[in-house]
N, CA, C and O atoms as a GROMACS GRO file, in nm:
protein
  248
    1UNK      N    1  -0.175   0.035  -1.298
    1UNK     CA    2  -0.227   0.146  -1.373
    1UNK      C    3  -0.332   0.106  -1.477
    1UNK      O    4  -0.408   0.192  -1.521
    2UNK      N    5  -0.340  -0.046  -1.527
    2UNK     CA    6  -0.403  -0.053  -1.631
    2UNK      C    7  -0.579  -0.046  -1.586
    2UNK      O    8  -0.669  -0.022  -1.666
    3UNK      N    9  -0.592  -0.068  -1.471
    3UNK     CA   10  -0.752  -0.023  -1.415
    3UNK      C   11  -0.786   0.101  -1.394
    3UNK      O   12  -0.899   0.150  -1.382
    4UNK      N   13  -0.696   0.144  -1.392
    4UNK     CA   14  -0.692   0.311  -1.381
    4UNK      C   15  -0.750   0.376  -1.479
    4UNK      O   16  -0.844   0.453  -1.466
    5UNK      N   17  -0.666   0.330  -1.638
    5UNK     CA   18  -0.644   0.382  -1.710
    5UNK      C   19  -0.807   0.341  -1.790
    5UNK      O   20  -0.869   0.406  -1.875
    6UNK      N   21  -0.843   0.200  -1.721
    6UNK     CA   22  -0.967   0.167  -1.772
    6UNK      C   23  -1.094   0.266  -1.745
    6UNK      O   24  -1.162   0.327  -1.828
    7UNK      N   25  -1.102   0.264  -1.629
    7UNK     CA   26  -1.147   0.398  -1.546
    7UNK      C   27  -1.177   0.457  -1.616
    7UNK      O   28  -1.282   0.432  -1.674
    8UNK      N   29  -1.106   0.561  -1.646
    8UNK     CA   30  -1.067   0.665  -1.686
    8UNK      C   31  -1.146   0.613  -1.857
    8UNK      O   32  -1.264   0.621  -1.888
    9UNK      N   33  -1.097   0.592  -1.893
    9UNK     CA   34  -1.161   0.543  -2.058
    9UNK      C   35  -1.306   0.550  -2.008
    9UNK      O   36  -1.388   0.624  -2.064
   10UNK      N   37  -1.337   0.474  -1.903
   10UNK     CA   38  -1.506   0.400  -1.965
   10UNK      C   39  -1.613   0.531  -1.914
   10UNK      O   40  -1.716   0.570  -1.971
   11UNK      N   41  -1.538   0.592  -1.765
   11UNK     CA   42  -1.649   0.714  -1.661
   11UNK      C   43  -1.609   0.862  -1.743
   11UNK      O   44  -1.691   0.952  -1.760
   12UNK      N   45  -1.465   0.866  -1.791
   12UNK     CA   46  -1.444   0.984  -1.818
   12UNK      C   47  -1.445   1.008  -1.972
   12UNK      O   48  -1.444   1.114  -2.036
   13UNK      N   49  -1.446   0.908  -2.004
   13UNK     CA   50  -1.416   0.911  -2.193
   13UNK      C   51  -1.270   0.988  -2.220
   13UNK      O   52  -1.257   1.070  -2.312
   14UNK      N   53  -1.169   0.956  -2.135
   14UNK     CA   54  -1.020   0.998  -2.146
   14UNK      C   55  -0.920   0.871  -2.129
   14UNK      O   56  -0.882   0.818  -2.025
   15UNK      N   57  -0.882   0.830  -2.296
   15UNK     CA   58  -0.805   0.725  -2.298
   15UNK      C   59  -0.666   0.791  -2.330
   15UNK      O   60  -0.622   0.866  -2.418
   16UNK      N   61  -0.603   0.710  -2.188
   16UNK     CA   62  -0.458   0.690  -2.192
   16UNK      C   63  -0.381   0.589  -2.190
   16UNK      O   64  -0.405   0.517  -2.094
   17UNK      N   65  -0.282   0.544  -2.268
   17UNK     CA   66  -0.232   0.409  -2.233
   17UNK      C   67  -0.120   0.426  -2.050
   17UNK      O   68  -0.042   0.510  -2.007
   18UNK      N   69  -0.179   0.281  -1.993
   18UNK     CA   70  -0.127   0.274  -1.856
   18UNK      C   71   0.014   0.324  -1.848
   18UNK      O   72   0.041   0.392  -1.750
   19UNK      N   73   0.111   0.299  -1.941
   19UNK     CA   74   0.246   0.366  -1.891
   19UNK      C   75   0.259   0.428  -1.933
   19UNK      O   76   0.379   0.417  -1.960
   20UNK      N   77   0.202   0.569  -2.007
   20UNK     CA   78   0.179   0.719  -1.987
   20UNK      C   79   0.125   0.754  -1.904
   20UNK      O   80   0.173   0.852  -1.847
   21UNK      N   81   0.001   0.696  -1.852
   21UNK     CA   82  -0.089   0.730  -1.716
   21UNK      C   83   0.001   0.784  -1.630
   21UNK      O   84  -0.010   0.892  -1.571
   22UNK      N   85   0.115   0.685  -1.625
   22UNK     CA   86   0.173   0.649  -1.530
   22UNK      C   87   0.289   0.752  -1.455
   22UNK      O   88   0.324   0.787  -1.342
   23UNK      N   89   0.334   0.778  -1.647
   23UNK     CA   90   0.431   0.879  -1.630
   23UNK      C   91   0.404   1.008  -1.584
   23UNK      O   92   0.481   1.070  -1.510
   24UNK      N   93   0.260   1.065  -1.638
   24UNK     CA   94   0.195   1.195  -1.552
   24UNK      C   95   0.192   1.176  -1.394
   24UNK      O   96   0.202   1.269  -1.314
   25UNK      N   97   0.177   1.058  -1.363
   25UNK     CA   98   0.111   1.035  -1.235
   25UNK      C   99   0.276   1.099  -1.156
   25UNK      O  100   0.305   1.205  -1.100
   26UNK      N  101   0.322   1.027  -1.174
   26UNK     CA  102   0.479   0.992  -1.109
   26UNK      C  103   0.557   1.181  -1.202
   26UNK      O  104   0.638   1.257  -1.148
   27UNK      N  105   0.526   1.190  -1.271
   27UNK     CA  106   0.570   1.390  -1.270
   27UNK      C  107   0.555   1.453  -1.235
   27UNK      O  108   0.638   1.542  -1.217
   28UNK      N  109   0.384   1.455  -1.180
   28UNK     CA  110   0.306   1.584  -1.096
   28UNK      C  111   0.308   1.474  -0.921
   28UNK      O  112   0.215   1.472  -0.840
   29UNK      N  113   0.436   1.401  -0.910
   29UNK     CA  114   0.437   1.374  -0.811
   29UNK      C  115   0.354   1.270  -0.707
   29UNK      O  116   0.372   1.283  -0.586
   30UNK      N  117   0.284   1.189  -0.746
   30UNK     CA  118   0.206   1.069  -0.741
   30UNK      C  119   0.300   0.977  -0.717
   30UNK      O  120   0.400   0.968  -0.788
   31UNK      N  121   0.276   0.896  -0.609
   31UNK     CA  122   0.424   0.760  -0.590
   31UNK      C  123   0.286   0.656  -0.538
   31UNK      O  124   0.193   0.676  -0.459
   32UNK      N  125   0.323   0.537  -0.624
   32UNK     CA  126   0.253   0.407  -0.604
   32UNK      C  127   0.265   0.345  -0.531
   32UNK      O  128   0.286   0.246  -0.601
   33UNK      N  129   0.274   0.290  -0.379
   33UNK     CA  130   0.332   0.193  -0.293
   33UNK      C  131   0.279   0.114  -0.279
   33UNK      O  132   0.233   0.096  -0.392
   34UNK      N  133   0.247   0.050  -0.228
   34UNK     CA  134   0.176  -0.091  -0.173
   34UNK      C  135   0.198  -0.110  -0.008
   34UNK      O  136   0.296  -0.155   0.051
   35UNK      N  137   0.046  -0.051   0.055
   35UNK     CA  138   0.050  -0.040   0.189
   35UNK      C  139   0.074  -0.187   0.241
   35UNK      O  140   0.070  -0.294   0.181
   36UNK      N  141   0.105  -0.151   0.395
   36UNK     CA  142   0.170  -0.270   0.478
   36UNK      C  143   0.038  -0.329   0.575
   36UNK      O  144  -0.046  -0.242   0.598
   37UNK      N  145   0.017  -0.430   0.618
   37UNK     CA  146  -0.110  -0.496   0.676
   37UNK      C  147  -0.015  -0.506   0.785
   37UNK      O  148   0.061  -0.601   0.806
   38UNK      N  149  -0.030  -0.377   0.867
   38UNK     CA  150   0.045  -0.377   1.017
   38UNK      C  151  -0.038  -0.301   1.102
   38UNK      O  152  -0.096  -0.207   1.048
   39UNK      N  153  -0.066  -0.324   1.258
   39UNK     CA  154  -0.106  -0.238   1.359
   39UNK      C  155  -0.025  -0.261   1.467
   39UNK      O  156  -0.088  -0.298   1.567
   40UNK      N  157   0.135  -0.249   1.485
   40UNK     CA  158   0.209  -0.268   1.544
   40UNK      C  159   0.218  -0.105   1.593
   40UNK      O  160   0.240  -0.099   1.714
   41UNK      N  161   0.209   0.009   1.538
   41UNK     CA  162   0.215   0.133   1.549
   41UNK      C  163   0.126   0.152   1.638
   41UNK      O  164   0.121   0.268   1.678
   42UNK      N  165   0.009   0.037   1.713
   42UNK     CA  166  -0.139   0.086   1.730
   42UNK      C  167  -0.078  -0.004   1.873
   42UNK      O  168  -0.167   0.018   1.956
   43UNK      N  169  -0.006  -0.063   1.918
   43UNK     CA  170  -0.004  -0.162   1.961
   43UNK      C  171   0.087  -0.114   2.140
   43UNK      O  172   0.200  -0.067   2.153
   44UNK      N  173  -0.011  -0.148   2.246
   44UNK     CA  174   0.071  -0.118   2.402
   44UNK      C  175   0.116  -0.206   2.417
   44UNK      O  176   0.078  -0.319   2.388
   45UNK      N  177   0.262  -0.149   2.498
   45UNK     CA  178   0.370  -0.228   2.489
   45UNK      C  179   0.339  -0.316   2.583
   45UNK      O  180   0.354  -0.436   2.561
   46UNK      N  181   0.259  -0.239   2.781
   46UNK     CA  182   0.228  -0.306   2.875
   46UNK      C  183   0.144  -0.441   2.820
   46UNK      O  184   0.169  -0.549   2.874
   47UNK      N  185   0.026  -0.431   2.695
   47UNK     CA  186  -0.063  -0.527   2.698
   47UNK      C  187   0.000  -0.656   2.625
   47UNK      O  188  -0.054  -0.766   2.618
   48UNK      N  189   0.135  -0.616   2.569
   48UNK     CA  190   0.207  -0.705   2.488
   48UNK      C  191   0.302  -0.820   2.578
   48UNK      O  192   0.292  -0.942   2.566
   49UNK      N  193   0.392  -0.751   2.668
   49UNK     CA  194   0.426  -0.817   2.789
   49UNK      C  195   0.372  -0.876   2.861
   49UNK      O  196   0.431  -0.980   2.890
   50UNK      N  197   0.222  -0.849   2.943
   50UNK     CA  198   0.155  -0.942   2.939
   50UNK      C  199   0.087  -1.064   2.900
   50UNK      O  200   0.024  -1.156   2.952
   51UNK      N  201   0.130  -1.025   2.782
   51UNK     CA  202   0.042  -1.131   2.669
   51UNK      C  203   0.213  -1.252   2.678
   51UNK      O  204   0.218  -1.370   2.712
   52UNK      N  205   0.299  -1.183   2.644
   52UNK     CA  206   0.404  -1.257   2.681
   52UNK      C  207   0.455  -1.306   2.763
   52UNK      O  208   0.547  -1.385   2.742
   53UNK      N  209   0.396  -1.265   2.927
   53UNK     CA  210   0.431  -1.360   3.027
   53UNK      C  211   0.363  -1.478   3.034
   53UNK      O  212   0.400  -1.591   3.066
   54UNK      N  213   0.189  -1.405   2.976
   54UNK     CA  214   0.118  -1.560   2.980
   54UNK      C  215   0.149  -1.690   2.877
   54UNK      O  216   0.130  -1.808   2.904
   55UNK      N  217   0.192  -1.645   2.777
   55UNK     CA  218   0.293  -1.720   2.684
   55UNK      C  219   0.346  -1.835   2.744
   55UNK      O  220   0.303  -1.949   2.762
   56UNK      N  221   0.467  -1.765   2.776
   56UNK     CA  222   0.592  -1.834   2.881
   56UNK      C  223   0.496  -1.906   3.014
   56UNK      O  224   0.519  -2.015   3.066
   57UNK      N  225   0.408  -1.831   3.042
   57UNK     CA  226   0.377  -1.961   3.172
   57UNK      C  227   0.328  -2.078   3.100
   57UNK      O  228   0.385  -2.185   3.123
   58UNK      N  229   0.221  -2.077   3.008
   58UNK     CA  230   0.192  -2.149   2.954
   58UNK      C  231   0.277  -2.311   2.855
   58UNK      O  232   0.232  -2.419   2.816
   59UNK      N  233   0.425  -2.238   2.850
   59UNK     CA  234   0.517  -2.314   2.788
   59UNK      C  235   0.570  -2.352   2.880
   59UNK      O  236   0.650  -2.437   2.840
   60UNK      N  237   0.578  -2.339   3.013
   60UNK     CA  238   0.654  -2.393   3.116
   60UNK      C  239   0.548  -2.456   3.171
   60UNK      O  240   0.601  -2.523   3.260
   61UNK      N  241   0.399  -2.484   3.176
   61UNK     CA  242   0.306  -2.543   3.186
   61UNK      C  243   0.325  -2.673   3.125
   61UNK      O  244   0.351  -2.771   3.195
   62UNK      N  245   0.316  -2.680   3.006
   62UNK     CA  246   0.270  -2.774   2.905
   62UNK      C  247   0.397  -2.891   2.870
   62UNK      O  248   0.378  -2.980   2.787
   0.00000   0.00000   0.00000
């Protein structure tokens, strides 16, 4: 919050300290998460099995 809150001070000329920011944010319903670095949701299952047989041949290769 404290870049936020900087933000906000320097573009808007509205200073708040970050954990009040914070507390409006999170009252009118605002939730902070921290997204996940995943494309498993994006991901075919057929092209995955494949990818996993060539795996396995490759380990029974080597």
């Amino acid at each position: 919050m404290p870049a936020l809150a900087e933000w906000l001070r320097r573009e808007r000329g509205v200073g708040l300290h970050p954990s009040w920011l914070s507390v409006l944010l999170h009252r009118d319903g605002f939730r902070r998460k921290r997204t996940r670095d995943s494309v498993r949701h994006q991901a075919d299952p057929a092209l995955q099995a494949a990818a996993q047989a060539r795996l396995e041949g490759l380990r029974l290769c080597g």
